[in-house]
C-alpha positions in Angstrom: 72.8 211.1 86.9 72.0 214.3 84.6 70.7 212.5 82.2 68.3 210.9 84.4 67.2 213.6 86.1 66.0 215.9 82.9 64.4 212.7 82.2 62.6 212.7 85.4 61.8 216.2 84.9 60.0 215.2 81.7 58.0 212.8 82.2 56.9 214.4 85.7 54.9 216.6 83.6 52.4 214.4 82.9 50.7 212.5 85.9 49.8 209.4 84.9 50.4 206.0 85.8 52.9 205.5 83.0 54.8 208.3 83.9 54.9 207.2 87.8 56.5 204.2 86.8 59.0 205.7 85.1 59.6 208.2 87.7 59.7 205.0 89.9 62.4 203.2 87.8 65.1 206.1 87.3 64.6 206.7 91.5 65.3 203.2 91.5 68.6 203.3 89.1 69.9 206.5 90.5 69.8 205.1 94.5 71.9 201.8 92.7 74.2 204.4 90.9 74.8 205.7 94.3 75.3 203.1 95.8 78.1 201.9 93.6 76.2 199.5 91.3 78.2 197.8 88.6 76.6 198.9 85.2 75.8 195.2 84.2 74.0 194.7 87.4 71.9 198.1 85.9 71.0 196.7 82.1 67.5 195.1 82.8 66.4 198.3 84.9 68.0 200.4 81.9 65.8 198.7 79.3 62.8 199.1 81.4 63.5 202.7 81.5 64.0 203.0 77.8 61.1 200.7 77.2 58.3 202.6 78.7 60.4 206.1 77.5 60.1 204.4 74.2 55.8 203.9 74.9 55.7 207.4 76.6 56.7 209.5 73.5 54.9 207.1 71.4 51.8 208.5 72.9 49.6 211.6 70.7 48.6 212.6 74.6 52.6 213.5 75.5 53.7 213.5 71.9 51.3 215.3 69.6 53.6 214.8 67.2 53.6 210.8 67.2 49.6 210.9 66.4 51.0 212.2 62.7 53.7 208.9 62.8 51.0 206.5 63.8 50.5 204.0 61.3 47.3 202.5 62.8 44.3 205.6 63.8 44.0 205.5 67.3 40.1 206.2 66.6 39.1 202.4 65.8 35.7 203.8 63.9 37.6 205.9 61.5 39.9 202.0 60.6 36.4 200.7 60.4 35.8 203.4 57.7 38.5 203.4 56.0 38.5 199.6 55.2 35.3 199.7 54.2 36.1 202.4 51.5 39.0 199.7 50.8 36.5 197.1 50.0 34.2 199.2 48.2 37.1 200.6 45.6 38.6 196.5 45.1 34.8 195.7 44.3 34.7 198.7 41.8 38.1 197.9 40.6 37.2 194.1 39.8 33.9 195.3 38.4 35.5 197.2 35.8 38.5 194.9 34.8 35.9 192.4 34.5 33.7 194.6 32.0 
């Protein structure tokens, strides 16, 4: 329950509808704790929680760290630009190795 409740804490400090449901979730899985839930009746709800945990510190807005780890630009203009600098150094490239 400590665990889930410095989770809670962390994500509460963003309002947002991701972070709702996660607040949602570990409410969810602490009232079943409490209520004497077997752990496998707990696994799905568990994975939820890591799943959107795992998409909440994915995110440059909670994370700024992550926008450095991003292998995609989350600008889609600057992926634009930068594949059409690709395409302009292959063409240059074949140009000269066909000189």
């Amino acid at each position: 329950l400590d665990i889930l409740l410095q989770l809670k804490l962390t994500v509460k400090e963003h309002d947002c509808k991701l972070t709702k449901d996660i607040v949602e979730l570990i409410d969810r899985e602490a009232d079943l704790l409490m209520r004497g839930s077997k752990e496998t009746n707990l696994e799905g709800l568990r994975q939820r929680i890591s799943t959107l945990f795992l998409q909440y510190i994915k995110t440059p807005l909670f994370n700024a760290e992550a926008a450095n780890l991003l292998k995609v630009p989350e600008d889609p203009s600057s992926l634009r630009k930068a594949s059409t600098s690709a395409v302009v150094v292959a063409t240059i490239c074949r140009l000269l190795t066909s000189s």
